[in-house]
C-alpha positions as CSV (number, residue, x, y, z in Angstrom):
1,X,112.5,124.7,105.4
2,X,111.5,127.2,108.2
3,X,109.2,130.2,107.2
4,X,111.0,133.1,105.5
5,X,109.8,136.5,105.6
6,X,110.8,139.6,103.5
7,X,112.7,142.4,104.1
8,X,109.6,144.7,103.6
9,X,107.8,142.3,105.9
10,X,110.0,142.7,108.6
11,X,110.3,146.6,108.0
12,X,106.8,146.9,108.2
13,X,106.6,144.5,111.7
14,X,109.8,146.8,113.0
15,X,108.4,150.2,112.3
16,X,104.8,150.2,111.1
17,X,102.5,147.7,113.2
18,X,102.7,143.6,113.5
19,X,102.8,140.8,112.2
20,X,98.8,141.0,112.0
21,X,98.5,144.1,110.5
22,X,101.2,143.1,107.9
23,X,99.2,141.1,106.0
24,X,95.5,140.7,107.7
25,X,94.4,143.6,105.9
26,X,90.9,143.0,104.7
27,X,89.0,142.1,101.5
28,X,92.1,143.0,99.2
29,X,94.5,141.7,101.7
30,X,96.8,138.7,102.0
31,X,96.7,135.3,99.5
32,X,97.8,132.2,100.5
33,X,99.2,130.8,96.7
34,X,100.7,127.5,96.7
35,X,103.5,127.0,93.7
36,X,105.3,124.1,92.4
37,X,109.1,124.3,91.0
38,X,111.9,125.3,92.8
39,X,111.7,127.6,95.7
40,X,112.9,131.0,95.7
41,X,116.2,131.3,98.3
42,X,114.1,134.5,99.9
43,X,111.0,135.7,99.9
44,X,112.5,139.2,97.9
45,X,113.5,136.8,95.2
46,X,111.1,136.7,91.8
47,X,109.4,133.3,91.5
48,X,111.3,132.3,88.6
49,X,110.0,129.3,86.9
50,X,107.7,128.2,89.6
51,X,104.2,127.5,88.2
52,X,101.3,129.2,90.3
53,X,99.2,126.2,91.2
54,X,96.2,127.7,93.7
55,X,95.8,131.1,95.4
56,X,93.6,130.5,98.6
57,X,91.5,133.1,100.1
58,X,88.6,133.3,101.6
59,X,85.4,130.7,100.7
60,X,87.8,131.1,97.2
61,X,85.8,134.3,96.1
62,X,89.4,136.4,96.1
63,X,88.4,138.2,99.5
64,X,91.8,138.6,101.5
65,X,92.3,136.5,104.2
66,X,92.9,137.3,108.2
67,X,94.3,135.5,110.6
68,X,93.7,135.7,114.6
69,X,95.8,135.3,117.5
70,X,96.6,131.8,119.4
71,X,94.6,131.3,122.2
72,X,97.9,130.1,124.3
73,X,101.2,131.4,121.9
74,X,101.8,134.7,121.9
75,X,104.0,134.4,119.0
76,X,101.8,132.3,116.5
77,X,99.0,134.0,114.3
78,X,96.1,131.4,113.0
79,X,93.7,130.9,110.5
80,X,90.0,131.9,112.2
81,X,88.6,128.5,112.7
82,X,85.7,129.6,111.4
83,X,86.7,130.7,108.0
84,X,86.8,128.7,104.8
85,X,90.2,129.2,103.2
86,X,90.2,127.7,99.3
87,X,91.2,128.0,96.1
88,X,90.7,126.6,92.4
89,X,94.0,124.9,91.2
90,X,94.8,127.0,88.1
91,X,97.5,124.3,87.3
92,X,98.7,120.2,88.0
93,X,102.0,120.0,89.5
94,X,103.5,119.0,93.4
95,X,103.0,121.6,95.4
96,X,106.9,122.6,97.5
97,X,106.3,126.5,98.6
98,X,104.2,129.1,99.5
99,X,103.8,132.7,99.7
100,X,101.1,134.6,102.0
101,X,101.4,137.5,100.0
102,X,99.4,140.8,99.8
103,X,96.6,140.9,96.4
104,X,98.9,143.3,94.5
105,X,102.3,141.0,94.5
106,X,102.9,140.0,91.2
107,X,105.8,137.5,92.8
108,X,108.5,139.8,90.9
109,X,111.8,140.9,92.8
110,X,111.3,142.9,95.6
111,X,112.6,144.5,98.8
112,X,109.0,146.3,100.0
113,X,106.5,143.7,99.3
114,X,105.3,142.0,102.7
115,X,106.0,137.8,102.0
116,X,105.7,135.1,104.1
117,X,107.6,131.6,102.1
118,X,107.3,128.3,103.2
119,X,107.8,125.0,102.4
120,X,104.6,122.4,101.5
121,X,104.1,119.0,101.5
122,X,102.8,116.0,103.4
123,X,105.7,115.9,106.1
124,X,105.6,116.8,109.6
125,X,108.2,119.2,108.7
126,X,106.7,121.2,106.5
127,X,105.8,124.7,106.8
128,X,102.5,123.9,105.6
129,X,101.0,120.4,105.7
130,X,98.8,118.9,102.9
131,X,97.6,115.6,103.1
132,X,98.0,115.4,99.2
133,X,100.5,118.1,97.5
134,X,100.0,117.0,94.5
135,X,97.5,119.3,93.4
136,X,95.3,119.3,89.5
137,X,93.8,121.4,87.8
138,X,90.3,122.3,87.8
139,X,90.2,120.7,91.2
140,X,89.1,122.8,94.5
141,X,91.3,122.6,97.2
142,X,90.4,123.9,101.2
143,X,92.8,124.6,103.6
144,X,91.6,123.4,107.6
145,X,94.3,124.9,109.3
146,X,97.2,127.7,109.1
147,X,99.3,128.8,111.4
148,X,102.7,131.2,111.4
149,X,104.7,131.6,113.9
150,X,107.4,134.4,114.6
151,X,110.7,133.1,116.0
152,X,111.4,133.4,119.8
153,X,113.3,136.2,120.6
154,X,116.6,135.5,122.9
């Protein structure tokens, strides 16, 4: 699955400020939470059934997390290499999607909220790679790397 953003995401990159500013906005700013269960078709969609399973942020204290630009793709945001991005898993279950949300998305329907969706497991192909998705509960889980990347324009 290639990364899906919302509509208020791509409002906000269109007429407010960028892809940066749309979620690196500081201590309250943007989760990474990790679900397991079917994925939503867009990132406006409500979550459904999908079971919450860990909500990175930064050093897992609940402090919004930033991202920096690429040193060589103009088009690719990263996480800061020297920031600790982790969570407690809040439940056991396989880990298939993501959602860089802001701290205020409750994950129900909407057209405003700024989402980033992607897909997660242990291929090459997946939006975001985990060595193990399988995740349980209690356990703490770090993320070494993140990276999103805007499509190329034509």
């Amino acid at each position: 699955m290639a990364v899906k953003t919302s509509d208020g995401f791509e409002y906000h990159v269109n007429n407010t400020g960028s892809t940066k500013s749309a979620l690196d906005i500081g201590d309250n700013g943007a989760l990474l939470k990790v679900y397991g269960g079917a994925v939503p078709a867009s990132p406006n969609d409500a979550l459904g059934a999908a079971t919450l399973l860990v909500v990175y942020s930064v050093g897992g204290t609940g402090n919004g997390l930033s991202l920096d630009a690429h040193a060589t793709d103009k088009r690719t945001l990263v996480k800061p290499a020297g920031e600790t991005w982790q969570g407690t898993a809040v439940a056991t279950g396989l880990a298939t999607f993501y959602r860089l949300v802001r701290s205020d998305d409750n994950g129900s329907a909407s057209a405003t909220q700024q989402r980033v969706q992607g897909s997660v497991g242990n291929s090459p192909t997946d939006d975001l790679y985990l060595s193990n998705p399988q995740i349980t509960s209690g356990e703490t889980r770090a993320l070494s790397a993140y990276a999103l990347t805007r499509p190329n324009a034509a």
